[in-house]
N, C-alpha and C positions, 0 to 999 in steps of 0.2 A: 754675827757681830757687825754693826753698822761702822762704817767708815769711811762714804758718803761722799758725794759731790762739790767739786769745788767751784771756785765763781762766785760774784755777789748775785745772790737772785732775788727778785723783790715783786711782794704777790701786790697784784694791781685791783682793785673793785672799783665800782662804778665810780662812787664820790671820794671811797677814803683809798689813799696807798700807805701801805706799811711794809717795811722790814725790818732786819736786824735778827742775830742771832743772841743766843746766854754766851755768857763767858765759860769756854772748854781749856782749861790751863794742865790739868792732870792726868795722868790715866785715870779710869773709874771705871769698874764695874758695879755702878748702881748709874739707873738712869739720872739723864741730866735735866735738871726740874728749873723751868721759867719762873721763879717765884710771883710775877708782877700778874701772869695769866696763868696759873697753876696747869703750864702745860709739861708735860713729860717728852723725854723723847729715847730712844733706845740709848742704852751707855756705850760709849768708844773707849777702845784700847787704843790709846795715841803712839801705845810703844808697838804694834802688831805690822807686820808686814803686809802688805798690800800686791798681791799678783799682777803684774805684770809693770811696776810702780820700780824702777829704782832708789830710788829716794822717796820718805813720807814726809810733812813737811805736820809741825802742830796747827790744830787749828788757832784762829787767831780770836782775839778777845773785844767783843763789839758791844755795842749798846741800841734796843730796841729804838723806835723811832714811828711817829705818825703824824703823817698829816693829811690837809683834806684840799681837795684840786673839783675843779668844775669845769675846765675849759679845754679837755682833752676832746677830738674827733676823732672818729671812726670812715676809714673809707677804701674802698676797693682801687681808690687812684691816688693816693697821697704822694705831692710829688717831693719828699723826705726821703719816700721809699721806691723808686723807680722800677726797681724790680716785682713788684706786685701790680695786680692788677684784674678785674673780674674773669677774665678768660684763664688768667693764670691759677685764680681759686679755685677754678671748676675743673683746671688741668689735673692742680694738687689733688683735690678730693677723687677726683677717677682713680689716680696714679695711690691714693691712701686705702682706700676699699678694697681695690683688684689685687694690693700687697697682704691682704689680711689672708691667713695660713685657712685650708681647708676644715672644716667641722666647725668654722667660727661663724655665729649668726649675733646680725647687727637688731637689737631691740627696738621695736615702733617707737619714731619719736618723732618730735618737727625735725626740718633739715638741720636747721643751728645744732640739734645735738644728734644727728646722726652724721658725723663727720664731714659736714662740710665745710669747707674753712670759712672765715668769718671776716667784715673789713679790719683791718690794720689800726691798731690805734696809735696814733700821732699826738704828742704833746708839745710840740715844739712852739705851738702859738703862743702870743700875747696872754691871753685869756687864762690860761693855767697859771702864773703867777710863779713867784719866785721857787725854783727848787732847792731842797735840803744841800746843803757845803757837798760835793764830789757825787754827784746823782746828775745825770743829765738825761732829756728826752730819751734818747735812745736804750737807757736804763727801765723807763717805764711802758715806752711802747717799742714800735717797728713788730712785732710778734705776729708771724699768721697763725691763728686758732684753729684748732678742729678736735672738738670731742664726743662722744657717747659712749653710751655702754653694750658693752657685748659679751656673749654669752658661748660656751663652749661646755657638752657633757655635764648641761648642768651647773656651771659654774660661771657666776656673774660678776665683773666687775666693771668703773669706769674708766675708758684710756683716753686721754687727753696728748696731743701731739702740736708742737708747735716750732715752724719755723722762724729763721731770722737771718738777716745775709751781714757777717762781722768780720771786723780787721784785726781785734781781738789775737791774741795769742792763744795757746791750749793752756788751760791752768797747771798748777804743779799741784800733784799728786796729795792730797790732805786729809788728816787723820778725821772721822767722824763725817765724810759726803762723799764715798764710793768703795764697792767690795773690789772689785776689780776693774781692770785698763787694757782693753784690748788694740791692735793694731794694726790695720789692714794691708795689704800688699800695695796700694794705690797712697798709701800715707794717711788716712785716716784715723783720728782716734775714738776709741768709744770707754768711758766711762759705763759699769753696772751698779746698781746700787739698790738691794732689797731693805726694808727699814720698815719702822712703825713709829706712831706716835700718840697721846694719850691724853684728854683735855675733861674736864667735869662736864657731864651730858646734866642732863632733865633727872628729877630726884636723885640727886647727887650719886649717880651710877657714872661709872667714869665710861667716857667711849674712848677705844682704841681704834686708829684707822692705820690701816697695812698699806705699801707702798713700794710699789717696783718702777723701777725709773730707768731708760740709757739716753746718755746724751751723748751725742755723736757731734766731732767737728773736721767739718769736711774739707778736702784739698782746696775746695773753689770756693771757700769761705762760707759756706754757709754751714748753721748748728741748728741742728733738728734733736728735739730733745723729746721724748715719749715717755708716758707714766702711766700707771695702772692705779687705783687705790682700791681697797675694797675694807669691811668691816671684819671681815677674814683670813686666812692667811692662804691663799687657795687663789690660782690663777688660771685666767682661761687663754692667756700667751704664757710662753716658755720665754728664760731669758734668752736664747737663742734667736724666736721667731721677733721679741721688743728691737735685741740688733737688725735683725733684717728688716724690719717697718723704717727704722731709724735712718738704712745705708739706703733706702728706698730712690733709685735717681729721680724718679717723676717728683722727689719733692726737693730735690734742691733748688735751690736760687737761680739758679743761670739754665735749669734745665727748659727747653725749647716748649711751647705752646702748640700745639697742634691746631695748624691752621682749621680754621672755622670753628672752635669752640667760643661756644658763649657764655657770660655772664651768669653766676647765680640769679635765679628768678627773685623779685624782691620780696622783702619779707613780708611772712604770714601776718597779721596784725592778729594779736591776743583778742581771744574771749570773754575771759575771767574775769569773774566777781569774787576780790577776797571774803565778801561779807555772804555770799551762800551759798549751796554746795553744786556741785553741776557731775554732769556724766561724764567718767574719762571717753574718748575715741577710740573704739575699735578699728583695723584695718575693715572690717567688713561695713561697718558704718560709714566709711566715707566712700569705700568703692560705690555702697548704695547713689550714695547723694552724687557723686560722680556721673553714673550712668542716670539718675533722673535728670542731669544737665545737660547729657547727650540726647537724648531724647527729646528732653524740650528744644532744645536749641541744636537739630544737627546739621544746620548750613551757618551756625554759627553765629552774629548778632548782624542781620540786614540793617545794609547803607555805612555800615562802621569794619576799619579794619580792626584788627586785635591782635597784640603779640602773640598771644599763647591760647590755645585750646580754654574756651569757659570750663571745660571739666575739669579744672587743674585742681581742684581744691586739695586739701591738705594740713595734718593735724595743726591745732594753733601752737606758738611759741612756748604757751605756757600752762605746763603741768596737762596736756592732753586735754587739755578745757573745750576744746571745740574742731571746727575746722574751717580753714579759709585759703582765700588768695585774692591775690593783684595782680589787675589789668593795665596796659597803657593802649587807648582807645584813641581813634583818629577817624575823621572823616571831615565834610565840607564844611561841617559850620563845630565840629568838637574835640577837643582834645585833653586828654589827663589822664589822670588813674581813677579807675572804675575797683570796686573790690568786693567781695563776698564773706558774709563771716555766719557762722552757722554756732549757736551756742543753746545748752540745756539749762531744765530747771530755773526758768525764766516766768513770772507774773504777768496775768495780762496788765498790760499798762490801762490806768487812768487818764481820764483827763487833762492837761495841767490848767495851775493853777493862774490865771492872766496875769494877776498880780506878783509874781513868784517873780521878783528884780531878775532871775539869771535866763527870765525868756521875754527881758526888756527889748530887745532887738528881734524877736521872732519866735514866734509862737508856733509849737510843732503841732501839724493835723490830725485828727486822728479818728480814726472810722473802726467803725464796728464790722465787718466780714459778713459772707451769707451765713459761712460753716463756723459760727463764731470764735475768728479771728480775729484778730485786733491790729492792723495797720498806722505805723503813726510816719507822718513826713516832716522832716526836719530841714528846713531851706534856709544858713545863713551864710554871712561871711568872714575870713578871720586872717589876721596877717600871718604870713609865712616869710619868716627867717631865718635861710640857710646857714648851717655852720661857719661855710665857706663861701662867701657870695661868689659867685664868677657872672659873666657879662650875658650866658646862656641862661642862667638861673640868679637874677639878682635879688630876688625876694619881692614882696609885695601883696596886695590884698588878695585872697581864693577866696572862690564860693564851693561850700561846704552843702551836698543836698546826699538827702540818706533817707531811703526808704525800707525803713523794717515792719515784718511783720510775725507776730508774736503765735503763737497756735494755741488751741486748747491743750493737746501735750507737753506744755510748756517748752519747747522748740523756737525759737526766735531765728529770725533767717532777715539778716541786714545787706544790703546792698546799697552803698555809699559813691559815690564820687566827689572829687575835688581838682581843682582847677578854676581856669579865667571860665574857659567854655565845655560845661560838664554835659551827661550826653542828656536828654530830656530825661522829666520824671516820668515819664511813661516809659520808658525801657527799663527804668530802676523797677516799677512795678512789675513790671511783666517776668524780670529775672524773680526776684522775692517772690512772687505766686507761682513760680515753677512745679507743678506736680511732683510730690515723692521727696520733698525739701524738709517734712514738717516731723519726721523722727519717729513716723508709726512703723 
């Protein structure tokens, strides 16, 4: 019997925020139904006692709400949030993985959904616009993210884990958002809460999503709160092992950074073409393209330093579409990010067309190969305006030069830079022609 978590929590997307719950005024044992989005949700006994819960309290009677915001940032320095920060992301995500219980394996995926934590989103700017009467920034961002799915004997679901450092009180104990309230010897308290919920899928077959959730609020203020969902009712954590990811110290606020840890690498730049179909990435697929990176390149790119090994590549963002990565490239007369993006089931490109208005400023080259390949170079320029301007990065004109080459396999293998001083097109070509790139 669900009886659930309390707190206003409010789900955040890219452009729209929404929350609000139905009005729960009674007991019921029939579930409780959103009429506005025919959503369902498990029924609460309001009158049921609650383990470890002195007191229940009813839930309270609210009204749905939506609106739409654009001016929210994302970042690993937000100074809202002082306590975050890239070396602190990559502390969390060690301190999240190395907590996961024995027989648990993490699914290939990009880093974004193999639990690494993610920038912080801040809305406190200008830019987002007036918020809903009693909602403030700190309601829609401050969050550090980390999710994927993992799998355990066969049994798969996704756990999503998210910190936040609050001055907040512990809420009082509420009928319909938690089974139980646990309490640790350090003063900690931790909310349980298993639950489902039910909305109309595709040919009006209803889908139901299962739901294990602990939210933990810690002595030193910080609430780490983890969730599992699955289509199932079947878990590859125990409510037990969810508390111990949750009491996790490497993921609290205040807990210490181990000298010399760095920054999440930047992100993978997406593949994907929604309009046609491409090959998901196999680990074995990229180790391939990996080691033909070390090979072509094993003293590394002469005359330029590099942050990070060329071998770095790595599945794309989105839906396994490809695989890539980003360089930050230096030397005497260059500097920027260099990148690589390796994508399937690709045409060989045409010509374009001179007259085509959107290659009125530059016209991409494009060569025909010995091995009939198809090479095209794209040399333009285009304004760049930071979020957040600072006096390091005030914005201003990039040149944009990107050298892909397409294969008869239909394998495309792009290599881009951007920057004031990007490194010559002849090292873009020479990475893009790299032996063993082309997906045979």
């Amino acid at each position: 019997m669900q009886r659930g978590k309390s707190g206003r929590r409010l789900t955040v997307g890219l452009v729209v925020l929404c929350a609000g719950a139905s009005a729960l005024a009674t007991a019921s044992d029939r579930p409780q139904v959103d009429d506005g989005y025919n959503y369902v949700s498990e029924p609460v006994d309001v009158e049921a006692a609650i383990p470890g819960c002195d007191s229940v309290e009813r839930p309270s009677t609210s009204r749905s709400f939506g609106f739409a915001t654009f001016g929210g940032a994302s970042s690993y320095d937000s100074p809202r949030y002082p306590w975050y920060s890239g070396p602190k992301a990559s502390a969390m995500t060690s301190s999240l993985t190395e907590a996961l219980p024995s027989g648990i394996s993490v699914d290939y995926a990009p880093r974004s959904q193999s639990f690494e934590f993610q920038p912080i989103d801040d809305y406190s700017n200008e830019d987002v616009g007036e918020l809903p009467d009693g909602i403030t920034a700190d309601d829609l961002g401050g969050e550090a993210r980390a999710s994927g799915s993992l799998t355990r004997a066969g049994v798969t679901a996704t756990l999503s884990v998210s910190v936040e450092e609050s001055t907040r009180d512990v809420p009082p104990c509420t009928a319909g958002v938690l089974d139980e309230r646990r309490r640790t010897d350090d003063g900690a308290v931790v909310d349980l809460n298993d639950t489902w919920s039910e909305y109309p899928g595709t040919d009006e077959q209803t889908v139901r999503t299962y739901t294990r959730s602990v939210d933990a609020w810690l002595p030193d203020g910080s609430v780490v709160r983890a969730s599992m969902s699955s289509d199932v009712e079947q878990w590859p954590l125990t409510r037990d092992d969810m508390v111990t990811l949750a009491l996790e110290p490497g993921l609290q606020t205040t807990a210490a950074v181990p000298p010399g840890t760095p920054s999440p690498a930047p992100a993978c730049p997406s593949t994907y073409d929604d309009e046609g179909p491409y090959v998901k990435v196999t680990p074995d697929m990229v180790d391939a393209w990996n080691s033909a990176l070390r090979s072509g390149w094993p003293g590394g790119v002469p005359g330029l330093e590099i942050d990070r090994n060329l071998a770095s590549l790595e599945p794309a963002d989105t839906f396994l579409s490809g695989a890539c990565a980003t360089f930050d490239l230096t030397g005497p007369t260059t500097t920027g990010a260099v990148g690589i993006s390796i994508s399937s089931d690709n045409a060989l490109p045409v010509a374009p067309d001179p007259y085509d208005p959107q290659y009125s400023e530059s016209l991409p080259e494009l060569t025909m190969l010995a091995d009939g390949s198809v090479e095209v170079i794209t040399d333009d320029w285009y304004s760049s305006v930071p979020m957040n301007p600072t006096p390091d990065d005030p914005g201003g004109m990039e040149r944009y030069l990107s050298v892909e080459v397409t294969h008869p396999s239909g394998y495309a293998v792009d290599v881009f830079a951007r920057g004031t001083n990007p490194p010559p097109v002849q090292l873009l070509q020479a990475i893009a022609s790299t032996p063993g790139l082309d997906g045979k």
